[in-house]
PDB file with one MODEL, atoms N, CA, C and O in Angstrom:
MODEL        1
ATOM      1  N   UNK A   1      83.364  79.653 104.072  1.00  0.00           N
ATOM      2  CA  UNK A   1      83.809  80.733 104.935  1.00  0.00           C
ATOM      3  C   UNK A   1      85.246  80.441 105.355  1.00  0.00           C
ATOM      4  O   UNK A   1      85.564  79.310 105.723  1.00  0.00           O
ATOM      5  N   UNK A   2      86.017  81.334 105.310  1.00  0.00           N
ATOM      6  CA  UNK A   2      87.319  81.550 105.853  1.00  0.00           C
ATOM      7  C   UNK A   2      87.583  82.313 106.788  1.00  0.00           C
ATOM      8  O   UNK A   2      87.238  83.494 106.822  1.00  0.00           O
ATOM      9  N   UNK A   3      88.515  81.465 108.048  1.00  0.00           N
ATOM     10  CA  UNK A   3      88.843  82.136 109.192  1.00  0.00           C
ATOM     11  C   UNK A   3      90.765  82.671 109.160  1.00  0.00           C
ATOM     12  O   UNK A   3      91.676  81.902 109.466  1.00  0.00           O
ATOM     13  N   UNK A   4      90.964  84.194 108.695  1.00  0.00           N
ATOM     14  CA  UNK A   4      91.658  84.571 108.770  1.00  0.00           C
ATOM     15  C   UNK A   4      92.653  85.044 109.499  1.00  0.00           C
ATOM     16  O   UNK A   4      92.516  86.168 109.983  1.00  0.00           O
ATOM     17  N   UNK A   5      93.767  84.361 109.718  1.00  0.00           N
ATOM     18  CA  UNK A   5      94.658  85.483 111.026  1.00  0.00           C
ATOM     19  C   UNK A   5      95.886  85.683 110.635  1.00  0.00           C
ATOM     20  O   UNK A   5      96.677  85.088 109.904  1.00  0.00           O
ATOM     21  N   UNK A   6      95.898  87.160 111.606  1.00  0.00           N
ATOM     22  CA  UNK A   6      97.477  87.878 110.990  1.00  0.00           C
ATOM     23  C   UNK A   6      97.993  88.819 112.106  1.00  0.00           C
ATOM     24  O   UNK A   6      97.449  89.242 113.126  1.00  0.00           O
ATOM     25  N   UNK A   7      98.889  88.956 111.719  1.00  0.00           N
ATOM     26  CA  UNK A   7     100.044  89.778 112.957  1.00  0.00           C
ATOM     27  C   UNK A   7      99.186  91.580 112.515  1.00  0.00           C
ATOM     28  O   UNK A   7      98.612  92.102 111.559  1.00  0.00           O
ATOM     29  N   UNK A   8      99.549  91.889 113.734  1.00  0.00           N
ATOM     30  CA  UNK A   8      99.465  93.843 113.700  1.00  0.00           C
ATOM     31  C   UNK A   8     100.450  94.009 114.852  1.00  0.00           C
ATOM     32  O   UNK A   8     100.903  93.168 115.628  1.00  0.00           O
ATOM     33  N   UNK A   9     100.697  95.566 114.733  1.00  0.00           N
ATOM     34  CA  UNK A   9     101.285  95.471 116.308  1.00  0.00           C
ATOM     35  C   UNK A   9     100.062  96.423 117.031  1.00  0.00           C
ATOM     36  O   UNK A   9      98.870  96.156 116.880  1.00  0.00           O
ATOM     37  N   UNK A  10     100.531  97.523 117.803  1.00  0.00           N
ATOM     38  CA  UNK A  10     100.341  98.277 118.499  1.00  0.00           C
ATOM     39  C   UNK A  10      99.252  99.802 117.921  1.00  0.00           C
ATOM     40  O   UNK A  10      98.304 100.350 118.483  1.00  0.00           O
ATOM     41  N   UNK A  11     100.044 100.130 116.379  1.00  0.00           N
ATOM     42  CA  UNK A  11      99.392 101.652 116.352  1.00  0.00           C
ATOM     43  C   UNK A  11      98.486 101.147 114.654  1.00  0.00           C
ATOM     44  O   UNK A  11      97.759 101.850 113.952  1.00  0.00           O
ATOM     45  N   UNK A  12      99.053  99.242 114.393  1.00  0.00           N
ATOM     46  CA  UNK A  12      97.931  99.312 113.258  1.00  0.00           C
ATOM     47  C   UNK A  12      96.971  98.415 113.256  1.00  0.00           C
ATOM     48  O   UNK A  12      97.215  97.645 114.184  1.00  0.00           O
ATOM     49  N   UNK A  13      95.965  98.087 112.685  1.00  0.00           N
ATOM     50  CA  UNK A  13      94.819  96.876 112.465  1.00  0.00           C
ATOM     51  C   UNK A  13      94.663  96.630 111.560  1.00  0.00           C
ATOM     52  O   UNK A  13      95.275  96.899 110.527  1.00  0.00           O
ATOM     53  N   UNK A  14      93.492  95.853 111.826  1.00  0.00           N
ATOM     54  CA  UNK A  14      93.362  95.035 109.983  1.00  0.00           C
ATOM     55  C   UNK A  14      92.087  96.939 109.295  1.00  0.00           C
ATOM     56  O   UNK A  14      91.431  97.848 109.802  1.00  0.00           O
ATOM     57  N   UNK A  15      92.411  96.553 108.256  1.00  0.00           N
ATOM     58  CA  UNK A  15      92.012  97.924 107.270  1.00  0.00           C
ATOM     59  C   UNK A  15      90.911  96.786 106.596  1.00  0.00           C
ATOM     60  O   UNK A  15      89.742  96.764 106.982  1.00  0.00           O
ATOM     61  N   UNK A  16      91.285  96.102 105.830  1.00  0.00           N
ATOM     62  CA  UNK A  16      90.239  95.368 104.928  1.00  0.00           C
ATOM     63  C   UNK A  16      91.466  93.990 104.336  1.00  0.00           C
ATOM     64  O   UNK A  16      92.693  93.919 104.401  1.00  0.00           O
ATOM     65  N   UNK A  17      90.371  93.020 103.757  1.00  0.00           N
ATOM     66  CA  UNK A  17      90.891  92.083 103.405  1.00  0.00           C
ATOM     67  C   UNK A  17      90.251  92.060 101.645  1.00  0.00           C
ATOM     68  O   UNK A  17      89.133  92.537 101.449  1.00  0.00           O
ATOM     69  N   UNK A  18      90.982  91.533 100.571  1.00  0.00           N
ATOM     70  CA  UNK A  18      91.061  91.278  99.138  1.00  0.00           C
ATOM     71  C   UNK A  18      91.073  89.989  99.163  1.00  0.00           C
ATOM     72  O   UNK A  18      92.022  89.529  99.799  1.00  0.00           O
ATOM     73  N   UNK A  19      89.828  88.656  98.353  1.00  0.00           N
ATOM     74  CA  UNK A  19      90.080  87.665  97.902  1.00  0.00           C
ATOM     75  C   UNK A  19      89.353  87.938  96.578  1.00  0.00           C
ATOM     76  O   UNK A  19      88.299  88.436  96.182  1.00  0.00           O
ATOM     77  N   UNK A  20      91.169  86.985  95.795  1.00  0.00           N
ATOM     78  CA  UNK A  20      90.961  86.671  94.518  1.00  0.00           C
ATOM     79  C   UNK A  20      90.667  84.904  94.182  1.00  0.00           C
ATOM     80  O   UNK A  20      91.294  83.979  94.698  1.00  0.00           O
ATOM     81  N   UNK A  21      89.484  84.778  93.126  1.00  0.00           N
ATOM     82  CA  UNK A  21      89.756  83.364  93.590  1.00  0.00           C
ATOM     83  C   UNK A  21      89.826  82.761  92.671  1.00  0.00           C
ATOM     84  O   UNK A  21      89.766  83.685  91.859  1.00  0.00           O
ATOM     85  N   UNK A  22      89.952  81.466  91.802  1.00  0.00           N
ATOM     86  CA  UNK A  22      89.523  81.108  90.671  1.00  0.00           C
ATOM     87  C   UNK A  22      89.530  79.572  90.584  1.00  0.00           C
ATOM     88  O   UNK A  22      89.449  79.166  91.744  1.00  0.00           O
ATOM     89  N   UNK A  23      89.591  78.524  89.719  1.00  0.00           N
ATOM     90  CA  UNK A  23      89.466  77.076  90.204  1.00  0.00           C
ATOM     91  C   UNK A  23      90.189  76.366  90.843  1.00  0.00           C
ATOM     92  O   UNK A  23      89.809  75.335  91.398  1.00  0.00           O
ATOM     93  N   UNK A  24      91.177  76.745  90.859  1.00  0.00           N
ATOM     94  CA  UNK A  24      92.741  76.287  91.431  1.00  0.00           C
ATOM     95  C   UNK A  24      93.149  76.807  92.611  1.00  0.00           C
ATOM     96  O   UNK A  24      93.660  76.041  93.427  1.00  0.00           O
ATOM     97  N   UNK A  25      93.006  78.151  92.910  1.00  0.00           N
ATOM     98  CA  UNK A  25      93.535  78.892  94.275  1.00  0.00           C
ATOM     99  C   UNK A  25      92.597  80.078  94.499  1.00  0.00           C
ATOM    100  O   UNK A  25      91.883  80.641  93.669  1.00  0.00           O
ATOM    101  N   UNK A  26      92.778  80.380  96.013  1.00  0.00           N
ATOM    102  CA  UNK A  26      92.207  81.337  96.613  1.00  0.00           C
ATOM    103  C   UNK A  26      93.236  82.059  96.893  1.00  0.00           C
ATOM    104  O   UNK A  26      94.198  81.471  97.386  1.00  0.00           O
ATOM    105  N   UNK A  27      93.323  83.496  96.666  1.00  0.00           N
ATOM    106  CA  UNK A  27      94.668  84.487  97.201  1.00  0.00           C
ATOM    107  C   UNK A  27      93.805  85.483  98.276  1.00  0.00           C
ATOM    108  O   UNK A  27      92.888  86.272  98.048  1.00  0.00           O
ATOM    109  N   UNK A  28      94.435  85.142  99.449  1.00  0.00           N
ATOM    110  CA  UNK A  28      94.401  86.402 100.828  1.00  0.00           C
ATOM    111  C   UNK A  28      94.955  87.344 100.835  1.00  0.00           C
ATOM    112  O   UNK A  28      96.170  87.143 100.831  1.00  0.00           O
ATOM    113  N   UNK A  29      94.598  88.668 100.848  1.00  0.00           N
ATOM    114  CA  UNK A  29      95.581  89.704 100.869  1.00  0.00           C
ATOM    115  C   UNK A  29      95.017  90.293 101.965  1.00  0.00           C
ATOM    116  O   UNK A  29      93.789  90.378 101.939  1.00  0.00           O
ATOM    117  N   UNK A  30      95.817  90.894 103.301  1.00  0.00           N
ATOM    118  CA  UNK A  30      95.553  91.407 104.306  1.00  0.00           C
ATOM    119  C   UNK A  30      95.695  92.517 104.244  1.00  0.00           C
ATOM    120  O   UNK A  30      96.912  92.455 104.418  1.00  0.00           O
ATOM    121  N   UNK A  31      95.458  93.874 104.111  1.00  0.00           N
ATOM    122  CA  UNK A  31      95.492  94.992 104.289  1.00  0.00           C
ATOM    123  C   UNK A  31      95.235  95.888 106.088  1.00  0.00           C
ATOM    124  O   UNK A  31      94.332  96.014 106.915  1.00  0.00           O
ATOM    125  N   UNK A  32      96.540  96.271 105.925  1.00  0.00           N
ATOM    126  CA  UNK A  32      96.366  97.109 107.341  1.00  0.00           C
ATOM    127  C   UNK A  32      97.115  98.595 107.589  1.00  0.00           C
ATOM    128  O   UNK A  32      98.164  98.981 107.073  1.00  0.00           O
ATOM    129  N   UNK A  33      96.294  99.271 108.490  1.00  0.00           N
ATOM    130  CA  UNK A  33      96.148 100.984 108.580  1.00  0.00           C
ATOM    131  C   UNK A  33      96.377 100.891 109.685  1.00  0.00           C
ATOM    132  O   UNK A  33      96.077  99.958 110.430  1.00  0.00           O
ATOM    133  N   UNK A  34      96.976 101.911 109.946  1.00  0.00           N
ATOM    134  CA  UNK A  34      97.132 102.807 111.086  1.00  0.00           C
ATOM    135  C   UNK A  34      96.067 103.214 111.929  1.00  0.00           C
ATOM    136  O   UNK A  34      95.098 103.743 111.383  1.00  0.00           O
ATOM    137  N   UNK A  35      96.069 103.051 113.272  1.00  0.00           N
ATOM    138  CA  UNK A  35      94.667 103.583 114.091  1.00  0.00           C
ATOM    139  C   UNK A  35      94.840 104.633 114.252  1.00  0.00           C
ATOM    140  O   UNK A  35      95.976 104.905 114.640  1.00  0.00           O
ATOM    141  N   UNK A  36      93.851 105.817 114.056  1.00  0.00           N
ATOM    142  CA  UNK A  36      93.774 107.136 113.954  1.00  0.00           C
ATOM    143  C   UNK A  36      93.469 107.327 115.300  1.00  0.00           C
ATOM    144  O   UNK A  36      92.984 108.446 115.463  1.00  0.00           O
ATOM    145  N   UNK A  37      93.557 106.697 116.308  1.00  0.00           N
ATOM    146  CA  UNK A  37      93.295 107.394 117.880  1.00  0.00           C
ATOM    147  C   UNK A  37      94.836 106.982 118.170  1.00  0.00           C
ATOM    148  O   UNK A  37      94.969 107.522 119.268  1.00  0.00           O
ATOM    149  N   UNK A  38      95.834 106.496 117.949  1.00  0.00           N
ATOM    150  CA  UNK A  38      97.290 106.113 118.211  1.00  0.00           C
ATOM    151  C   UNK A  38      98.387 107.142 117.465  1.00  0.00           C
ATOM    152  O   UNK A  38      99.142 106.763 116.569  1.00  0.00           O
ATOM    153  N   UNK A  39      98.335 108.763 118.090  1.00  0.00           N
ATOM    154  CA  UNK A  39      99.634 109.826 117.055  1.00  0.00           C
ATOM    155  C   UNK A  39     100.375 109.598 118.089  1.00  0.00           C
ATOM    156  O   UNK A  39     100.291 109.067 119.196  1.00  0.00           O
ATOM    157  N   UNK A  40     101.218 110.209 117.355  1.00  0.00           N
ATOM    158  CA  UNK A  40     102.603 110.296 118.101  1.00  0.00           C
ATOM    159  C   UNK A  40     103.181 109.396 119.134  1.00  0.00           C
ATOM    160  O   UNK A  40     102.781 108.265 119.411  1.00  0.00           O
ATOM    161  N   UNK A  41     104.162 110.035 119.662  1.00  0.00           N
ATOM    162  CA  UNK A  41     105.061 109.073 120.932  1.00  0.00           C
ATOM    163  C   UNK A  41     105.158 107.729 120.298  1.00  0.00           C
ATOM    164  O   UNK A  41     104.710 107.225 119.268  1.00  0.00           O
ATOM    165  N   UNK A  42     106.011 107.275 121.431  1.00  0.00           N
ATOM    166  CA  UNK A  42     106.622 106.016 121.124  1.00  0.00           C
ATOM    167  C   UNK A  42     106.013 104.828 120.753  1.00  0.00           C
ATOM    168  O   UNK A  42     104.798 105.029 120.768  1.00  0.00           O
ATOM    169  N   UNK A  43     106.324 103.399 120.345  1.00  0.00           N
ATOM    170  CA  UNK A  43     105.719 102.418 120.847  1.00  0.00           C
ATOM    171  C   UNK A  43     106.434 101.423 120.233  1.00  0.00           C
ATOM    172  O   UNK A  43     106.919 101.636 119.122  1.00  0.00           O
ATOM    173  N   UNK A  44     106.605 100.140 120.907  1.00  0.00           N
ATOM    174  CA  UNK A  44     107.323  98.873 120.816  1.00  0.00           C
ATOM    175  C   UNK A  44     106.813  97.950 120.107  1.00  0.00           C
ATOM    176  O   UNK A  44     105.908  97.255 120.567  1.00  0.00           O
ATOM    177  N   UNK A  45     107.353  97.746 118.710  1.00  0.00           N
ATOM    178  CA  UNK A  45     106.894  96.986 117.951  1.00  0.00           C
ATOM    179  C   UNK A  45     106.792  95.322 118.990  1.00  0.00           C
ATOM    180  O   UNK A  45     107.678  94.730 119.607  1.00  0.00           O
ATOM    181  N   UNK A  46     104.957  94.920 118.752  1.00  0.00           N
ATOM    182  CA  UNK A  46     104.510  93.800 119.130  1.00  0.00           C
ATOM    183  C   UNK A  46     103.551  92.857 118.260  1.00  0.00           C
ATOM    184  O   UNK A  46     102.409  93.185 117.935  1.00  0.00           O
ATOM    185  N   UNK A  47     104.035  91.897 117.997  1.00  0.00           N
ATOM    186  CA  UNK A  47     103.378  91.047 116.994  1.00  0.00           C
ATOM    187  C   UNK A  47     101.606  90.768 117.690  1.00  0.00           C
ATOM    188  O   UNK A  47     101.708  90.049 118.684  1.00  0.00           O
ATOM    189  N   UNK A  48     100.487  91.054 117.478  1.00  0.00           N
ATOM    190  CA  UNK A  48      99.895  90.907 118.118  1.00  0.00           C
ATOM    191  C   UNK A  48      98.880  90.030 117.213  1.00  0.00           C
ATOM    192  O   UNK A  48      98.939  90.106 115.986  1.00  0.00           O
ATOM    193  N   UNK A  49      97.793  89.056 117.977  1.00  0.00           N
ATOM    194  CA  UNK A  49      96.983  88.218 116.759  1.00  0.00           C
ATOM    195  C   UNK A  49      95.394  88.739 115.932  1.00  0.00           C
ATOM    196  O   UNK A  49      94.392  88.699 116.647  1.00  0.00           O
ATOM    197  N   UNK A  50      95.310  88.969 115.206  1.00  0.00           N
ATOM    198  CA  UNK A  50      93.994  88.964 115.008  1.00  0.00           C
ATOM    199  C   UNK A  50      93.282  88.112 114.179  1.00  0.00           C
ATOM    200  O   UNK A  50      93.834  87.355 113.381  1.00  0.00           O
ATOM    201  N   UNK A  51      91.787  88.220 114.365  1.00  0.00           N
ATOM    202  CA  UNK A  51      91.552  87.504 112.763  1.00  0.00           C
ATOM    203  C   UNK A  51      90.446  88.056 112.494  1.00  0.00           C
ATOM    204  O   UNK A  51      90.099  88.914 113.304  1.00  0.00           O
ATOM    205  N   UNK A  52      89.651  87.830 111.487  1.00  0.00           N
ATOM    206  CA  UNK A  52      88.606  87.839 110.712  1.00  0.00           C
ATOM    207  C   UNK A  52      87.781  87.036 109.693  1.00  0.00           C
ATOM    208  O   UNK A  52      88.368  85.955 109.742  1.00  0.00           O
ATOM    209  N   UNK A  53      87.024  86.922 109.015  1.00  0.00           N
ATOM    210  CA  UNK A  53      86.731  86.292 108.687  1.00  0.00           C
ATOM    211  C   UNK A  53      86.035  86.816 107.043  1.00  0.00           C
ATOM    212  O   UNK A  53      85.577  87.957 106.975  1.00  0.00           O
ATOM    213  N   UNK A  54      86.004  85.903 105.784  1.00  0.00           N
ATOM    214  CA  UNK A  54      85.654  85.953 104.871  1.00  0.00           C
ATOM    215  C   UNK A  54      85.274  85.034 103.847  1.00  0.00           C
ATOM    216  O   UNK A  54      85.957  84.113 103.400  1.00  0.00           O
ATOM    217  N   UNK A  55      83.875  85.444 103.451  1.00  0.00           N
ATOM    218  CA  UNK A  55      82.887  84.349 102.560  1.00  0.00           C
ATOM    219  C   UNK A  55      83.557  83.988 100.784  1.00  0.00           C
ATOM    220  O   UNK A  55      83.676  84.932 100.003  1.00  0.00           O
ATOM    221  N   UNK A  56      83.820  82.986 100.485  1.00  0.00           N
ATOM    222  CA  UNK A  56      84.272  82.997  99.245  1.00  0.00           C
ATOM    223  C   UNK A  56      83.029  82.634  98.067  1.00  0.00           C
ATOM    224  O   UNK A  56      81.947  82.242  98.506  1.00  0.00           O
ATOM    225  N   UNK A  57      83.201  82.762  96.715  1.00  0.00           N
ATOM    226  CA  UNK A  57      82.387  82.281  96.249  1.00  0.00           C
ATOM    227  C   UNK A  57      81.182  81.378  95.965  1.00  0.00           C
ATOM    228  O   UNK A  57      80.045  81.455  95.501  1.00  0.00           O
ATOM    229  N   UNK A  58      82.263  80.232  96.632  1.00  0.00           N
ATOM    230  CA  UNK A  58      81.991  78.670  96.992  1.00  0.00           C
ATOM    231  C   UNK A  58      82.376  78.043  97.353  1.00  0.00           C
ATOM    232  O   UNK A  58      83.510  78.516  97.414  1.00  0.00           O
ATOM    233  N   UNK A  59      82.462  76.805  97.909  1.00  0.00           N
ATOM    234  CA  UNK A  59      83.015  76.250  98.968  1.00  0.00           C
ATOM    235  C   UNK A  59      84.098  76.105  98.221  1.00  0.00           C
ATOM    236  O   UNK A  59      84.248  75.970  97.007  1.00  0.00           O
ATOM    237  N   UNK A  60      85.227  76.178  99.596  1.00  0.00           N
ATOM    238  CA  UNK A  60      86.948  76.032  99.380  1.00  0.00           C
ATOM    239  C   UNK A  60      87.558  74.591  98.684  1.00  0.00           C
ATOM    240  O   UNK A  60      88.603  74.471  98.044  1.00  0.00           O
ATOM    241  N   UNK A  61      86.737  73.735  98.963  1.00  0.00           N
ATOM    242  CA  UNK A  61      86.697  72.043  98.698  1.00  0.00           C
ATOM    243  C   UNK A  61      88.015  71.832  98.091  1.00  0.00           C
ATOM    244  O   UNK A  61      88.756  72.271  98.970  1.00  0.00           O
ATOM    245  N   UNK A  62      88.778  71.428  97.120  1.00  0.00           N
ATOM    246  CA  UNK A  62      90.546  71.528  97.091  1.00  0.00           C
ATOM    247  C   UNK A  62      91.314  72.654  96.810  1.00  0.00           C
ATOM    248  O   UNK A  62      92.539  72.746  96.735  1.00  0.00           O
ATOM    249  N   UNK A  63      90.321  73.628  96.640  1.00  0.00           N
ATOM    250  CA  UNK A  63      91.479  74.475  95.881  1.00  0.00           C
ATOM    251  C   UNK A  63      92.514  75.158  97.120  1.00  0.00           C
ATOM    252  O   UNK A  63      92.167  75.213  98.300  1.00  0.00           O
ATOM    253  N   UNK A  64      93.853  75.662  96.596  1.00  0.00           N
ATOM    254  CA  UNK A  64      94.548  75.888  97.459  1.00  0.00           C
ATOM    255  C   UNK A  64      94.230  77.556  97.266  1.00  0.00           C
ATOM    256  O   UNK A  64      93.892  78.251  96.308  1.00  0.00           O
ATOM    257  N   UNK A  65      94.614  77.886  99.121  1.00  0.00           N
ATOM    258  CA  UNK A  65      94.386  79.052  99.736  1.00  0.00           C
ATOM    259  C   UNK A  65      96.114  79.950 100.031  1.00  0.00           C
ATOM    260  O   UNK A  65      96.941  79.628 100.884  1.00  0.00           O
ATOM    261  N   UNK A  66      96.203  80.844  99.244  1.00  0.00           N
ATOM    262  CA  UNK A  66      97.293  81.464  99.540  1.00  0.00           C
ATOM    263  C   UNK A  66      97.547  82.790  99.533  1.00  0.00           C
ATOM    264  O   UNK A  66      96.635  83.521  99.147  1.00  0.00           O
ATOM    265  N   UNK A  67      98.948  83.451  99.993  1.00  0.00           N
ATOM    266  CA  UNK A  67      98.543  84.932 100.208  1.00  0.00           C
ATOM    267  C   UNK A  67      99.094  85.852  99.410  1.00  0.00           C
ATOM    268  O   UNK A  67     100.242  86.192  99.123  1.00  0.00           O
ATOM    269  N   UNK A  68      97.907  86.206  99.091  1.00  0.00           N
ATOM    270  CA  UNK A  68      98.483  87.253  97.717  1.00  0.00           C
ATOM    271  C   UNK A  68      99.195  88.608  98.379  1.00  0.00           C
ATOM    272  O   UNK A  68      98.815  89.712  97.989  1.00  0.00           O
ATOM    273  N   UNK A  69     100.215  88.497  99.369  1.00  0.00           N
ATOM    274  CA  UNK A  69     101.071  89.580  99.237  1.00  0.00           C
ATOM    275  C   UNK A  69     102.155  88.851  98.453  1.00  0.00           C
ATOM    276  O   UNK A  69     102.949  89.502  97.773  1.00  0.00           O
ATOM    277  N   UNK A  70     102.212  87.635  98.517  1.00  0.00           N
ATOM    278  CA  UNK A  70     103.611  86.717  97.574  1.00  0.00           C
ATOM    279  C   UNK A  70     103.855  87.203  96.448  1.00  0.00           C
ATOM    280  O   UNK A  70     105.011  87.511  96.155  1.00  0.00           O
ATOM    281  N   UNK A  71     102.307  87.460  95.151  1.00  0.00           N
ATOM    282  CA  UNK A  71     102.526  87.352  94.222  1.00  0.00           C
ATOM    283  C   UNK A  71     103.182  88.427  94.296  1.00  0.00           C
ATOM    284  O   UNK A  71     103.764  88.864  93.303  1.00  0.00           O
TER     285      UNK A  71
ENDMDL
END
């Protein structure tokens, strides 16, 4: 199991998360949407924390964990 965290600000959240995995590395891809109760008017971009969490195949044991917005 993997404990995920990532920035949002104010009008988005996490949408869903993508793991690719294979013997060597795990790739995170964070996906995030817009909250549909947050239209219009202003708002001040704020780094805010979240996380989540996600089951991989099999245990993580060396392989390296990285984030597939890089590739």
């Amino acid at each position: 199991m993997l404990r995920i965290e990532f920035l949002h600000g104010i009008v988005d959240g996490l949408h869903h998360i993508e793991i690719d995995e294979d013997d060597q590395e795990i790739r995170v891809t964070v996906f995030l949407g817009l909250d549909p109760d947050l239209r219009g008017g202003w708002y001040a971009p704020v780094g805010l924390t979240g996380w989540t969490k996600a089951k991989t195949s099999r245990p993580v044991g060396r392989r390296r964990i990285s984030d597939g917005a890089e590739r």
